[in-house]
KOLVEXVO-99411 format. One record per residue (C-alpha): residue number from 1; residue in three letters; x, y, z. Coordinates in pm, 1 decimal. Last residue first. Layout:
r seq: NUM type: ALA px: X py: Y pz: Z
...
// end
This chain:
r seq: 337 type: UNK px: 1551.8 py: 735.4 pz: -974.7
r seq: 336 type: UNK px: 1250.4 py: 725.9 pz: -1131.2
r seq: 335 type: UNK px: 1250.7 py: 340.8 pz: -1144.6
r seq: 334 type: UNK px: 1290.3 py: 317.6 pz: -773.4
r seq: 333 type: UNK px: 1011.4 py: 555.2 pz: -705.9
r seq: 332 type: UNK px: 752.8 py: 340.0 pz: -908.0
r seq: 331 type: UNK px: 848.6 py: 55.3 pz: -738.6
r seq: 330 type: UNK px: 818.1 py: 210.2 pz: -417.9
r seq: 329 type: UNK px: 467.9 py: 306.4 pz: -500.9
r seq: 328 type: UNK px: 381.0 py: -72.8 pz: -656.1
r seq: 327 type: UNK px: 546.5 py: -225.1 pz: -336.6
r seq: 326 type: UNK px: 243.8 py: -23.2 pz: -160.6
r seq: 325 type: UNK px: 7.1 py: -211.2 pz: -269.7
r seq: 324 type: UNK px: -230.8 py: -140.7 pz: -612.8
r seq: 323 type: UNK px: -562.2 py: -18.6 pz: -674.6
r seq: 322 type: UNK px: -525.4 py: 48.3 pz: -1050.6
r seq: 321 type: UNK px: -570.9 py: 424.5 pz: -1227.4
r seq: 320 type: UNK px: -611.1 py: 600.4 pz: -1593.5
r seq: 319 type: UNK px: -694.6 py: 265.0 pz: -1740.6
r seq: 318 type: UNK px: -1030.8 py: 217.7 pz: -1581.0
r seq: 317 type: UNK px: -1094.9 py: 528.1 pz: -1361.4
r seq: 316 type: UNK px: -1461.8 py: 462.2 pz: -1262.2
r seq: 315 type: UNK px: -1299.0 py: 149.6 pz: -1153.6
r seq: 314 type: UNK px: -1066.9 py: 333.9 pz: -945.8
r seq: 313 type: UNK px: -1331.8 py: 583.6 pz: -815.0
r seq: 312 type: UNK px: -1558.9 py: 287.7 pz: -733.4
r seq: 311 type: UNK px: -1272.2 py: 122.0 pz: -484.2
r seq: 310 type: UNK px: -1200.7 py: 442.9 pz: -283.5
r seq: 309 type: UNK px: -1578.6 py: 464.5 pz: -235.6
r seq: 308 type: UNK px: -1570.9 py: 133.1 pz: -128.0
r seq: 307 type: UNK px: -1308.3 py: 197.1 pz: 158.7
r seq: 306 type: UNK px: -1501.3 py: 520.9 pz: 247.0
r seq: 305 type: UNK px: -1859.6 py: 341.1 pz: 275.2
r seq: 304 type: UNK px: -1695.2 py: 50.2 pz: 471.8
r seq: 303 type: UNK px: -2082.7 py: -15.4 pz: 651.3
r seq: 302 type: UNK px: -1922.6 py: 48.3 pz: 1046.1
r seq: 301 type: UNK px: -1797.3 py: 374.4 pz: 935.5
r seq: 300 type: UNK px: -1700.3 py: 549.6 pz: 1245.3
r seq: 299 type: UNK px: -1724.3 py: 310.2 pz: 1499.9
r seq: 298 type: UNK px: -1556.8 py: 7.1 pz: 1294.8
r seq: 297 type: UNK px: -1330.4 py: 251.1 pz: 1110.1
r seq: 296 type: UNK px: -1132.1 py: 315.8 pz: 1438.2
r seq: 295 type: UNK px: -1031.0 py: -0.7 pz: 1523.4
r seq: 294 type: UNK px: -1030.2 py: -92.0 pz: 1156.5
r seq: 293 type: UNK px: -745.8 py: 205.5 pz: 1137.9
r seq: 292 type: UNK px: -699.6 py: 407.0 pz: 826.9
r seq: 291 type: UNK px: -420.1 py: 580.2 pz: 582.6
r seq: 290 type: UNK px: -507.2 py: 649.3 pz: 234.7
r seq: 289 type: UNK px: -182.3 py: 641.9 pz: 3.3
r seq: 288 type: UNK px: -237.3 py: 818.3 pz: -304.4
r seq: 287 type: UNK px: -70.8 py: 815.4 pz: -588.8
r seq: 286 type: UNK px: -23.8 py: 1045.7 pz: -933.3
r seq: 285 type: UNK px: -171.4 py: 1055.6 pz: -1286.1
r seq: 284 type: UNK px: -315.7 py: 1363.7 pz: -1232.2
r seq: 283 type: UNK px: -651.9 py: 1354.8 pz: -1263.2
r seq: 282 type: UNK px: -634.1 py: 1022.8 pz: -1070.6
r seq: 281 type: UNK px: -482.1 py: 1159.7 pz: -776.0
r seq: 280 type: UNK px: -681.9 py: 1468.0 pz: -731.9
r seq: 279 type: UNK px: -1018.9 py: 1239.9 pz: -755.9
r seq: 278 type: UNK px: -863.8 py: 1031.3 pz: -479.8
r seq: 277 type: UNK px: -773.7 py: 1327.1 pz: -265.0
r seq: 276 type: UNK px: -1160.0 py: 1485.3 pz: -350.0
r seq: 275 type: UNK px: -1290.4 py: 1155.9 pz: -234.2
r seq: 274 type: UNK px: -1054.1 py: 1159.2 pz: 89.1
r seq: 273 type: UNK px: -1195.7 py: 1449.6 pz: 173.2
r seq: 272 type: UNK px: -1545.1 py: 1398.1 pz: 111.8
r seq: 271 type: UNK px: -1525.5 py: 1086.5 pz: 329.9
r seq: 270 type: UNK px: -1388.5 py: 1282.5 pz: 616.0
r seq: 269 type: UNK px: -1644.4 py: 1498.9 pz: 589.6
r seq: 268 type: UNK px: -1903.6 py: 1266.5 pz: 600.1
r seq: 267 type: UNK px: -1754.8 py: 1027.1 pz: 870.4
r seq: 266 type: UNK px: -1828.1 py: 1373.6 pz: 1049.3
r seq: 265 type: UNK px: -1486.8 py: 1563.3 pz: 1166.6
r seq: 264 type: UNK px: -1376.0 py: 1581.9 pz: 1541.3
r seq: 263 type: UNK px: -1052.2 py: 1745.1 pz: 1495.2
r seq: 262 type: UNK px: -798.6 py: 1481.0 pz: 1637.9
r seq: 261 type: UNK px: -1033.1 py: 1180.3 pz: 1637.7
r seq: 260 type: UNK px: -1267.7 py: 1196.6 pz: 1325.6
r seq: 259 type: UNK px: -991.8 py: 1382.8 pz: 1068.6
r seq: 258 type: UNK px: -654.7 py: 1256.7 pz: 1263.4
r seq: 257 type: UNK px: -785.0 py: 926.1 pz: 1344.0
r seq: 256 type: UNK px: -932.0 py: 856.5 pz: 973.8
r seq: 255 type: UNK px: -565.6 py: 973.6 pz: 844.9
r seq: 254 type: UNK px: -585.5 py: 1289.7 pz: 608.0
r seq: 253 type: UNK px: -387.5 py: 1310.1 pz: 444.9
r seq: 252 type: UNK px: -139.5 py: 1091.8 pz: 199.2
r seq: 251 type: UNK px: 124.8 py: 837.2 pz: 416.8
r seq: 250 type: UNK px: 491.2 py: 844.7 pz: 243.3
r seq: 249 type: UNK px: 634.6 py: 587.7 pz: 44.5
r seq: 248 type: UNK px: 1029.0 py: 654.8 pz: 150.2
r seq: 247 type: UNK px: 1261.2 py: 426.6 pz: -99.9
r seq: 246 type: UNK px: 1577.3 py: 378.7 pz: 100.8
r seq: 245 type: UNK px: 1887.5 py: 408.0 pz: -130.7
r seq: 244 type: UNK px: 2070.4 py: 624.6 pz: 180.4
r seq: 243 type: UNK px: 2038.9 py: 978.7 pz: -37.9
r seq: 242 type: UNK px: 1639.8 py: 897.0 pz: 18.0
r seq: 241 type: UNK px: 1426.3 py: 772.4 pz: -249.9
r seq: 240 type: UNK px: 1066.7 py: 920.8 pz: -378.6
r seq: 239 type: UNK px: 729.7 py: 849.4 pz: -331.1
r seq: 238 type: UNK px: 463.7 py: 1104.1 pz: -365.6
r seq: 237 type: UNK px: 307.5 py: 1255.7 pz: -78.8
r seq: 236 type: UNK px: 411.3 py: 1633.5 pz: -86.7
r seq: 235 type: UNK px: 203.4 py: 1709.4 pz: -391.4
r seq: 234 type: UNK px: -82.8 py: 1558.9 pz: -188.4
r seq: 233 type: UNK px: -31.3 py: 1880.1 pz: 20.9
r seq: 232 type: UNK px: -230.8 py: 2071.7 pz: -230.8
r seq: 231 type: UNK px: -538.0 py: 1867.0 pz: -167.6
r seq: 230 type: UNK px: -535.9 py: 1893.9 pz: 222.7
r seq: 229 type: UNK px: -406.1 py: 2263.1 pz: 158.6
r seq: 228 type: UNK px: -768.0 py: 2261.9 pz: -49.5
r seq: 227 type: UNK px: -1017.9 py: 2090.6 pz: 222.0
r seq: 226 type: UNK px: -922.6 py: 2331.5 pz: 486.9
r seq: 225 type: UNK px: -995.9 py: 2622.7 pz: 284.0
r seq: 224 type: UNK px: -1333.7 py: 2496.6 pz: 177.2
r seq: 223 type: UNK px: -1420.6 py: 2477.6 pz: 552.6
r seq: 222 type: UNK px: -1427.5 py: 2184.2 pz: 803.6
r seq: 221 type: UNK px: -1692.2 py: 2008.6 pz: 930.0
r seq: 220 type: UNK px: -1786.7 py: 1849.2 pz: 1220.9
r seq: 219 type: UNK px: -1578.7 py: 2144.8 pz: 1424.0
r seq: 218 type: UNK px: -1194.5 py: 2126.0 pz: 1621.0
r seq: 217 type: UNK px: -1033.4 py: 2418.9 pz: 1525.2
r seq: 216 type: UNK px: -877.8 py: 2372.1 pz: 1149.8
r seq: 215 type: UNK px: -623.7 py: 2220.7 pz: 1015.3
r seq: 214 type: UNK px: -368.6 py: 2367.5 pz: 759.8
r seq: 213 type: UNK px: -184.8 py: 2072.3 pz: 595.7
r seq: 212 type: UNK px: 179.4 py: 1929.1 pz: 696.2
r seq: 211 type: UNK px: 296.7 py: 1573.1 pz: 513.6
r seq: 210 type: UNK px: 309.9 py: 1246.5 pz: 650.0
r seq: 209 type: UNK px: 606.1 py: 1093.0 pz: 580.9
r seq: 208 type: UNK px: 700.7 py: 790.3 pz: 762.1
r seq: 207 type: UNK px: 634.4 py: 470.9 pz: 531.1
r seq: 206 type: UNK px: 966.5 py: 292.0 pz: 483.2
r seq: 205 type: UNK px: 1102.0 py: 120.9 pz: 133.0
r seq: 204 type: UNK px: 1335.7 py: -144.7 pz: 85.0
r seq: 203 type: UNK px: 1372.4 py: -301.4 pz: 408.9
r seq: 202 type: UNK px: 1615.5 py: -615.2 pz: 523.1
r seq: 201 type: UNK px: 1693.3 py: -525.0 pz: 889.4
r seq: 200 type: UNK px: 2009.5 py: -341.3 pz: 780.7
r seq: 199 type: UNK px: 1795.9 py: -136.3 pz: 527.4
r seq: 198 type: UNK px: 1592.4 py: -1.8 pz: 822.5
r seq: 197 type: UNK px: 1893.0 py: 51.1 pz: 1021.8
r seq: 196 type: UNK px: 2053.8 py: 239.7 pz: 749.3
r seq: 195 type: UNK px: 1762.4 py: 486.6 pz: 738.1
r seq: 194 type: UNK px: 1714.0 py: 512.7 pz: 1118.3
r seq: 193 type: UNK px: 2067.1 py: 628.3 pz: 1114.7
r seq: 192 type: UNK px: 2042.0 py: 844.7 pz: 829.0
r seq: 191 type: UNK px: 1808.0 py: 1044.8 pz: 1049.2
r seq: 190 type: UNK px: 1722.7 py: 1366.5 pz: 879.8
r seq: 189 type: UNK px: 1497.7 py: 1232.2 pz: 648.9
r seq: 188 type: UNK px: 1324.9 py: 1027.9 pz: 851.2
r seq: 187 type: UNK px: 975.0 py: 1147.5 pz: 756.9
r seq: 186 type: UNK px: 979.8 py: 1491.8 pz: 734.2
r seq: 185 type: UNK px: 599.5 py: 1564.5 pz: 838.5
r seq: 184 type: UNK px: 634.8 py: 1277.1 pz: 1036.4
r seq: 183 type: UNK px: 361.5 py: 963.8 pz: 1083.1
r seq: 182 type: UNK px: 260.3 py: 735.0 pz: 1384.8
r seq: 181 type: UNK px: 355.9 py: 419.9 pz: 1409.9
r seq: 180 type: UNK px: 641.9 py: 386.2 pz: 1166.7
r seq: 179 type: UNK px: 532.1 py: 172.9 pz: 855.6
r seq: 178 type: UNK px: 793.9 py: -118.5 pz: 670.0
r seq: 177 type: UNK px: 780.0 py: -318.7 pz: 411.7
r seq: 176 type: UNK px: 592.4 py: -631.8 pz: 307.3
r seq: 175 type: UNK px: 677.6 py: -859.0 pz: 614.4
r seq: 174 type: UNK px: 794.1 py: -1175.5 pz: 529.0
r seq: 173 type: UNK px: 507.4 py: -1515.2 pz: 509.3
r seq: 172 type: UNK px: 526.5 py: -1793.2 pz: 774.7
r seq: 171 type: UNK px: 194.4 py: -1647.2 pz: 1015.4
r seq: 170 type: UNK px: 353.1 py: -1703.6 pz: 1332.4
r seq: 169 type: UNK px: 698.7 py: -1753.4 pz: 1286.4
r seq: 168 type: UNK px: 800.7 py: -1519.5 pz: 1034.4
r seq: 167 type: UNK px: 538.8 py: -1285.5 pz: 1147.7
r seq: 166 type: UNK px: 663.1 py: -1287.9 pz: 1515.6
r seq: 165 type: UNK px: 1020.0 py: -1281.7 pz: 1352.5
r seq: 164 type: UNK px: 946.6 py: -967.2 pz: 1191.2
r seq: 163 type: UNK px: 811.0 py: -740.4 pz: 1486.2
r seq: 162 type: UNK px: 1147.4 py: -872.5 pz: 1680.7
r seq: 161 type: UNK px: 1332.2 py: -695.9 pz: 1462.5
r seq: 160 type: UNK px: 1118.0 py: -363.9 pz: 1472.4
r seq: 159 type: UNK px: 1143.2 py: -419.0 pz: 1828.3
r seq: 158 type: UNK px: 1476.1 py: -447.0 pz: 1828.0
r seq: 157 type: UNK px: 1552.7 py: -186.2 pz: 1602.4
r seq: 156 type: UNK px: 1345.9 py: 50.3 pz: 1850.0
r seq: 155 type: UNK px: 1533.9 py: -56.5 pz: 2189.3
r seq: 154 type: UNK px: 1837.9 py: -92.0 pz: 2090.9
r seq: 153 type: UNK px: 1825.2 py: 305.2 pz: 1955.5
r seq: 152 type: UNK px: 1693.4 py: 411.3 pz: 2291.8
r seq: 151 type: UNK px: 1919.8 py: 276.7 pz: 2457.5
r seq: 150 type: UNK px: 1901.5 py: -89.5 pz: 2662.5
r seq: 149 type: UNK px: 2008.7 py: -135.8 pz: 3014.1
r seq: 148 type: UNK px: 1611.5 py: -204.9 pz: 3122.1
r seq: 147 type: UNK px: 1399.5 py: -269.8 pz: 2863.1
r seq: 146 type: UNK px: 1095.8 py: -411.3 pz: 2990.2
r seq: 145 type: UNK px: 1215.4 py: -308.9 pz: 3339.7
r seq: 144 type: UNK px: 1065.9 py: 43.8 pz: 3229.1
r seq: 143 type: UNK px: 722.1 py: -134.5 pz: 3271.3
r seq: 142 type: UNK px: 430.7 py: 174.8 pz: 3258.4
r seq: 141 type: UNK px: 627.6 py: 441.4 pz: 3075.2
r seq: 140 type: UNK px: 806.1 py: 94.4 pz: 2869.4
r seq: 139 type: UNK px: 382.9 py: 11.5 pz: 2772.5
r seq: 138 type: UNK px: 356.8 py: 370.0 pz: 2676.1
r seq: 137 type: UNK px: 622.3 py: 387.1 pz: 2393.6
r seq: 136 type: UNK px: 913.7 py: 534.8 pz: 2324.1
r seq: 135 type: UNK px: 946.4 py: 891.7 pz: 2442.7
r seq: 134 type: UNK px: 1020.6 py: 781.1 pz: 2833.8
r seq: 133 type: UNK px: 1341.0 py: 636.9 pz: 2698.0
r seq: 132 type: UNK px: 1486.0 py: 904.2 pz: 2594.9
r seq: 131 type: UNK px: 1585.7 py: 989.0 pz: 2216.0
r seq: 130 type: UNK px: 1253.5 py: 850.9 pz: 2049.2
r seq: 129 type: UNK px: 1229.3 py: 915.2 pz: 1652.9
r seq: 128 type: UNK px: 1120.8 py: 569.7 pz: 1606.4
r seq: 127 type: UNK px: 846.0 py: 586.0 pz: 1843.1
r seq: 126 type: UNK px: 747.0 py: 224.8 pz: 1946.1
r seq: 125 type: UNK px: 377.2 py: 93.0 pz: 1832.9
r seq: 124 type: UNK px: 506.9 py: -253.3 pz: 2063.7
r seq: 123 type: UNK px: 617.2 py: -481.6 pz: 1803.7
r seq: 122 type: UNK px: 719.8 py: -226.7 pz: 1580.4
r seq: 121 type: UNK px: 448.6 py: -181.2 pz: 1225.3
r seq: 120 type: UNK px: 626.9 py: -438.9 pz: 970.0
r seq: 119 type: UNK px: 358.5 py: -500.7 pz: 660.7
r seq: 118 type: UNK px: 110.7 py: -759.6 pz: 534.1
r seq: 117 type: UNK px: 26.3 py: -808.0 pz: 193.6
r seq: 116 type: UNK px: -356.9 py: -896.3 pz: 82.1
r seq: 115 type: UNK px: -319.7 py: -1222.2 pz: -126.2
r seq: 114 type: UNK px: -598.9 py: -1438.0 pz: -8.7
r seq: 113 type: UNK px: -381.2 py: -1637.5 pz: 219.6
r seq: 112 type: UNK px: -259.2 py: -1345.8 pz: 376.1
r seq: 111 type: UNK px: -591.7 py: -1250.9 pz: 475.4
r seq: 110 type: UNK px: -753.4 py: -1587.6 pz: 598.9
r seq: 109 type: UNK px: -411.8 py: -1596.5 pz: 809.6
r seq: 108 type: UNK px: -526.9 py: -1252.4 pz: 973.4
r seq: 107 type: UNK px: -870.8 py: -1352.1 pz: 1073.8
r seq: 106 type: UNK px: -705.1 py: -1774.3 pz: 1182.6
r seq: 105 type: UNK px: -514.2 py: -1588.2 pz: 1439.4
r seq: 104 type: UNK px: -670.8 py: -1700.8 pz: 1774.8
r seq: 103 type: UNK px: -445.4 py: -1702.1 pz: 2040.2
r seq: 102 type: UNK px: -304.8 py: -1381.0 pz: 2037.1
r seq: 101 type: UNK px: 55.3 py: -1338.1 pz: 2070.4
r seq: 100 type: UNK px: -0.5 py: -1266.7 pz: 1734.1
r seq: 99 type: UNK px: -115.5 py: -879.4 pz: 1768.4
r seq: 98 type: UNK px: 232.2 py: -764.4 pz: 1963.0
r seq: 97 type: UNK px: 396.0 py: -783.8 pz: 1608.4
r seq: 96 type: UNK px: 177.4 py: -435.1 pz: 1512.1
r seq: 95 type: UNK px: 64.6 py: -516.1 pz: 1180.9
r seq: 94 type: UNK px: 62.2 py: -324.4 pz: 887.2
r seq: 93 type: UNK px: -238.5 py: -411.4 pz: 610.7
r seq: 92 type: UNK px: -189.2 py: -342.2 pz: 239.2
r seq: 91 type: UNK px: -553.5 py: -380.1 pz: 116.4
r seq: 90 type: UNK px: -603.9 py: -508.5 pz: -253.5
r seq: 89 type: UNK px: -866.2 py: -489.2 pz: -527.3
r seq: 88 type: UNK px: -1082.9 py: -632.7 pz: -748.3
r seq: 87 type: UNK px: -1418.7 py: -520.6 pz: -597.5
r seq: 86 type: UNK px: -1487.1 py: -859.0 pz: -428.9
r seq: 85 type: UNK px: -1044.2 py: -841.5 pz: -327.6
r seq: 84 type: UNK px: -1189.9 py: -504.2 pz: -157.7
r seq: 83 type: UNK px: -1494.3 py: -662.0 pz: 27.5
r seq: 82 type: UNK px: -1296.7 py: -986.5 pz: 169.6
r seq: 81 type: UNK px: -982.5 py: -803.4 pz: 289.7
r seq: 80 type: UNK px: -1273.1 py: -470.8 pz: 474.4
r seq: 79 type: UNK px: -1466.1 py: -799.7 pz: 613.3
r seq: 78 type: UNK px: -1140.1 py: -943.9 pz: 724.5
r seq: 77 type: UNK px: -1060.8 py: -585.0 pz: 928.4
r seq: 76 type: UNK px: -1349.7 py: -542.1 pz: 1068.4
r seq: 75 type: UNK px: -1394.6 py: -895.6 pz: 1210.2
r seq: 74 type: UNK px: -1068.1 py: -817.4 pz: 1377.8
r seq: 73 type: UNK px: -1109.6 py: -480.1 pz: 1514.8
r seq: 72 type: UNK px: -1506.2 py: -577.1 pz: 1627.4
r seq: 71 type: UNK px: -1333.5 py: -877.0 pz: 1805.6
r seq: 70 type: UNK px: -1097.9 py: -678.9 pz: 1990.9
r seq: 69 type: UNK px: -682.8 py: -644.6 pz: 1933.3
r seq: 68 type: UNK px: -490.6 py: -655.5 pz: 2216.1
r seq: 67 type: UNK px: -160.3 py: -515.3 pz: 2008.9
r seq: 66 type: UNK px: -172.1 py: -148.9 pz: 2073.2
r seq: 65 type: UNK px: -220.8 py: -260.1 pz: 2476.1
r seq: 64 type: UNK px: -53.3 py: 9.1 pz: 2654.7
r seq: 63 type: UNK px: -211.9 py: 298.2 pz: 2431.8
r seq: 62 type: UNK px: -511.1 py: 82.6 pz: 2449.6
r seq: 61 type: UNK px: -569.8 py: 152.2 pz: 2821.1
r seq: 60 type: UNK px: -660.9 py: 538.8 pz: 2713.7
r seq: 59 type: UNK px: -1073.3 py: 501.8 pz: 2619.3
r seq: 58 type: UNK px: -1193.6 py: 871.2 pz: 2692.9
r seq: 57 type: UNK px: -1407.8 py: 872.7 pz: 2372.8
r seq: 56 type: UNK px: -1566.8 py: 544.1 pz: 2298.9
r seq: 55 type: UNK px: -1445.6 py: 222.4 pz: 2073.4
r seq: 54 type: UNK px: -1225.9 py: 382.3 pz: 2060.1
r seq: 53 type: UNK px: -1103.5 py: 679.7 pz: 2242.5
r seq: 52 type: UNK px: -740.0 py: 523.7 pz: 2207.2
r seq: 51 type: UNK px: -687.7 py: 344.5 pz: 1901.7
r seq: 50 type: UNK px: -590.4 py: -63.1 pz: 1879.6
r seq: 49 type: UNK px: -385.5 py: -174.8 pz: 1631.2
r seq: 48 type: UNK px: -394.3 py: -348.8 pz: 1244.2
r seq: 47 type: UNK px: -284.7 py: -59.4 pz: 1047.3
r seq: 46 type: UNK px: -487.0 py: -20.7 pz: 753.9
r seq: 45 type: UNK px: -352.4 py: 93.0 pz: 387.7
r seq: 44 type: UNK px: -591.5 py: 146.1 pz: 48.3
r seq: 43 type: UNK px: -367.8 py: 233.5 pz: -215.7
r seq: 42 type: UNK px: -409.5 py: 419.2 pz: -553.7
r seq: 41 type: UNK px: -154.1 py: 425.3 pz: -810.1
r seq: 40 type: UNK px: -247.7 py: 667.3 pz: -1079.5
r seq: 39 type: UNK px: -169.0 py: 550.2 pz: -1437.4
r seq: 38 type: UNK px: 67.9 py: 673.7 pz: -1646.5
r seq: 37 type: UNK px: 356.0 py: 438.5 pz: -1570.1
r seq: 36 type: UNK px: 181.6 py: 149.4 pz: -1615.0
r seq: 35 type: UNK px: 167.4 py: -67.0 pz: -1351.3
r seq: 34 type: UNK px: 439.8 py: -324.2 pz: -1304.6
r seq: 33 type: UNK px: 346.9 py: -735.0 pz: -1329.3
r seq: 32 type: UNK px: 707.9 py: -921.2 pz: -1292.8
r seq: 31 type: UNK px: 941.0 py: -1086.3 pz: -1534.8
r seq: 30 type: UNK px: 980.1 py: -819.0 pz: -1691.2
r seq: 29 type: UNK px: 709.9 py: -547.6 pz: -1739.9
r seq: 28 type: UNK px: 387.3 py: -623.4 pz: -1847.1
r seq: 27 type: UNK px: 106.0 py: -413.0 pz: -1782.9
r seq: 26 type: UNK px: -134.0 py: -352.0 pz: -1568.0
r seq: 25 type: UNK px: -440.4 py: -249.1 pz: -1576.9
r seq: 24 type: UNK px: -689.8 py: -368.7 pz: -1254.2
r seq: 23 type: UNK px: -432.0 py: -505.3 pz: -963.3
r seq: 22 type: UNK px: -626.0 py: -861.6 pz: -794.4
r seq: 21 type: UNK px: -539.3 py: -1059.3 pz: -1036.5
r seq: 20 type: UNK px: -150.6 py: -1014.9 pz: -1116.7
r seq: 19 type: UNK px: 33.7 py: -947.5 pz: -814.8
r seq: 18 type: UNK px: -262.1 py: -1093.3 pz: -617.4
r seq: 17 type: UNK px: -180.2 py: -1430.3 pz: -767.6
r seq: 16 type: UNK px: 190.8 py: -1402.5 pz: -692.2
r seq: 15 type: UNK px: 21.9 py: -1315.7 pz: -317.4
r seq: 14 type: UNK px: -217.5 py: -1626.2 pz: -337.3
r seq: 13 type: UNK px: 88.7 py: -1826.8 pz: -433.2
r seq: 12 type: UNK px: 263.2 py: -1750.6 pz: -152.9
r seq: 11 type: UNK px: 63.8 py: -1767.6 pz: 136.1
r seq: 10 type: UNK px: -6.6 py: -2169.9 pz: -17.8
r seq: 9 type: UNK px: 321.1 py: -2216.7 pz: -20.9
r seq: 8 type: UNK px: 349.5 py: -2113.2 pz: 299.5
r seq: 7 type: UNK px: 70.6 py: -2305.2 pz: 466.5
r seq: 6 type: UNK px: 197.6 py: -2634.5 pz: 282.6
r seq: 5 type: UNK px: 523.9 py: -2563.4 pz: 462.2
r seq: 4 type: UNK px: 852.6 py: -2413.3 pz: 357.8
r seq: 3 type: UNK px: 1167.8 py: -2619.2 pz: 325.6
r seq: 2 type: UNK px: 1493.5 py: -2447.8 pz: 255.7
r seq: 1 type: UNK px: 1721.3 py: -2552.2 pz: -7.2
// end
C-alpha cells in the first residue's frame, strides 16, 4: 500500500469534507454525496495565470510568463477560497503547472487544504488545438530549443503530463480534471485524438467548450440584444459526453477577460450578465460554469462583488440550486448518458 504524508491526508479529508459541507442540498446517492437531479448546479471556476493588459493595458510579458504569478494574483485568489467556503461554497481553481516552480506556495496549499479542488491547466498555457509549432504557446515563439525535435502533439500531452506531476509532487493531491487554456466554440469535438489523449493521461471530463454569442463593438456597455444570445447560448453549455466516453463540461459566457478585456465592458455590465446567466440557470434547473481570472478580477473587481453575487443567488435559491465543482457537472452528464 502506498504511503501518503500527513499533508496528504490532511488534503484529503478537507476535500471528502467539501464533498459534503461545503455543497448546500444534496442528497444521498451511494456511497458518495450527488446533487439532486433537479437542482441547478452552479460553479464558480478561476484559472490561476497571469493575463496580459493586467494589471494595466499594454502589459504583453505575461503571455511568456502565464505561470509568474504576482502577489495581488495570489492574495486574490485565497481571499476569493476563504470568502466562498464563508458563504458555504466552493471554487474549482485550474492551475497552470508553471505556478509551483515558485518558491512560496503556502496560498495555494491553504486552498487545497480547505477543500477547494484544483484542476490540470498545461504547464505552459499550451494550445491544444496547435498543428505548428509556432501555434503553441509564446514562451516556445521566444525559446523554440524548449522543444526542439518534438511535434506538436508531444509537445501538448507532455505538458499536460508534466502539469500533473508538478501537482503530484508539489502540492501531493491529483488534479481535478482537466481545462484547455483558452476555450472553443466546438470544444474538441472533432479531435478524437485530443480526446483519447486526455483519457490516456487519466481524465474523465475536459473543459473546452465555450460556446458562440453575438458581441458587440467594443463599448462599456452592451445592448439588450447582446445580453439575450449571451442567455440563449447557455443552452449550448450544458455537459454532455463525447462518442470517446470523455465527459466535456463546457465554460458558460461570458469570461471576465472576454467581457472587460476583449470588448471593454464596465465590472457593471459584466456583473449584470453573469447575474442574468445565474438567474437563467436556476429557473431552469440547469448549470452554469462562470469562468474568471484573479489576475484579472483583482483590477476589475478588487471587493469580489461578482463572486458573492454568484454566492447570494444560490442561497436565494435554497433547494432549487447548490454551488457545486465541476465533478458535480460531469457527474451529472455521466448519469444522463
Amino acid at each position: 500500500m502506498q504511503r501518503i504524508s500527513r499533508r496528504q491526508f490532511s488534503q484529503q479529508a478537507a476535500r471528502a469534507t467539501a464533498a459534503t459541507a461545503f455543497l448546500p442540498g444534496l442528497t444521498a446517492h451511494g456511497d458518495a454525496t450527488y446533487p439532486r437531479a433537479d437542482q441547478a448546479l452552479i460553479t464558480i471556476t478561476l484559472d490561476l495565470e497571469m493575463s496580459r493588459h493586467y494589471p494595466t493595458r499594454g502589459t504583453l510579458h505575461w503571455d511568456y510568463e502565464k505561470g509568474n504569478l504576482d502577489t495581488d494574483t495570489k492574495r486574490y485568489s485565497r481571499e476569493a477560497a476563504r470568502r466562498v467556503k464563508d458563504l458555504g461554497g466552493i471554487i474549482h481553481f485550474f492551475c497552470v503547472g508553471r505556478v509551483l516552480e515558485q518558491e512560496n506556495i503556502e496560498w495555494l496549499e491553504e486552498i487545497t487544504e480547505t477543500g477547494h479542488p484544483v484542476g490540470n491547466h498545461t504547464y505552459d498555457h499550451v494550445n491544444v488545438h496547435a498543428k505548428q509549432a509556432e501555434q503553441l504557446q509564446f514562451r516556445f515563439q521566444r525559446a523554440p530549443w524548449l522543444i526542439r525535435g518534438k511535434t506538436p502533439a508531444e509537445v501538448i500531452e507532455h505538458n499536460i503530463a508534466m502539469a500533473s506531476w508538478a501537482m503530484q509532487q508539489r502540492l501531493g493531491i491529483e488534479p481535478a480534471g482537466f481545462r484547455t487554456p483558452g476555450g472553443f466554440y466546438r470544444g474538441i469535438e472533432d479531435r478524437p485524438d485530443l480526446q483519447q489523449m486526455l483519457m490516456r493521461l487519466g481524465f474523465d471530463w475536459v473543459s473546452s467548450r465555450y460556446p458562440r454569442f453575438q458581441t458587440a463593438v467594443k463599448t462599456q456597455r452592451p445592448d439588450e440584444a447582446v445580453f439575450q444570445t449571451i442567455i440563449e447560448s447557455q443552452t449550448r453549455a450544458q455537459p454532455y459526453t463525447y462518442p470517446t466516453g470523455l465527459i466535456e463540461v463546457p465554460m458558460s459566457p461570458i469570461s471576465d477577460v472576454n467581457a472587460m478585456r476583449s470588448l471593454r465592458w464596465t465590472t457593471e455590465a459584466f456583473l449584470e450578465a453573469v447575474d442574468r446567466a445565474v438567474l437563467w440557470a436556476i429557473e431552469n434547473r440547469a448549470v452554469f460554469d462562470f469562468l474568471a481570472h484573479p489576475s484579472c478580477l483583482v483590477v476589475t473587481d478588487p471587493t469580489f462583488r461578482v463572486i458573492e453575487r454568484i454566492c447570494k443567488r444560490v442561497q436565494e435559491a435554497g433547494d432549487r440550486a447548490a454551488l457545486v465543482s465541476l465533478d458535480a457537472l460531469a457527474r451529472r452528464a455521466q448519469d444522463a448518458a
